[in-house]
Structure formats: C-alpha cells, structure tokens
N, C-alpha and C positions, 0 to 999 in steps of 0.2 A: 618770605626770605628763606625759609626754612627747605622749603622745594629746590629751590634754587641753591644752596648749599649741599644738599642730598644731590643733584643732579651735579653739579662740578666734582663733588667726591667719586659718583660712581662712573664719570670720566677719565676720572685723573687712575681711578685702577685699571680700566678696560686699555688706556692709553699711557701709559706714562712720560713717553715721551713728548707729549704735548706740553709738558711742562719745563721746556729748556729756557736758557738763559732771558732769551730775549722775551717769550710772554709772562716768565715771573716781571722780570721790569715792568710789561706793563698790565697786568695786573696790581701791581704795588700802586702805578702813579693814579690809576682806576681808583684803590682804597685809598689813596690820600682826596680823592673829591667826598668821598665819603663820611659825613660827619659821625656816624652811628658806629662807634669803637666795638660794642659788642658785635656787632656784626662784623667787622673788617677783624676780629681776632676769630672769630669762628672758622671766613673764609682763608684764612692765613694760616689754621691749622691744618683744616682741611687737605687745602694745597701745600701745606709744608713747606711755605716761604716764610721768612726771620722777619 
C-alpha cells in the first residue's frame, strides 16, 4: 500500500489538476469500500480530500 500511496502523491504534484471535483467523489466512494481506516486517512491526506 505504501507504493501505491507514494505513487498517487507523486501524481497528484506532477498533475494537480487531476484531482477536480468529480474524481475526489470518486475516489471518497472508492475509500468508503474500504475497510482499512489507516489507510483511507493516509490516501485522503495525501490527496487532500476532507
């Protein structure tokens, strides 16, 4: 998971725009299948969604 958090962070600076309204939504409905909290607060800081 750890890769894969590093990899979305060092997208989300090369791109920032990728992270407009609509793939924070789904991203969020992604982490609600999610049972592992620590993780879904990693990737939510990460990307900077509340």
């Amino acid at each position: 998971m750890g890769e894969v958090i590093a990899l979305l962070d060092s997208l989300i600076k090369k791109y920032p725009a990728l992270m407009d309204d609509s793939t924070t939504e789904n991203i969020a409905a992604l982490l609600r299948m999610n049972s592992d909290s620590r993780e879904n607060k990693r990737i939510k800081e990460v990307l900077k969604i509340d």
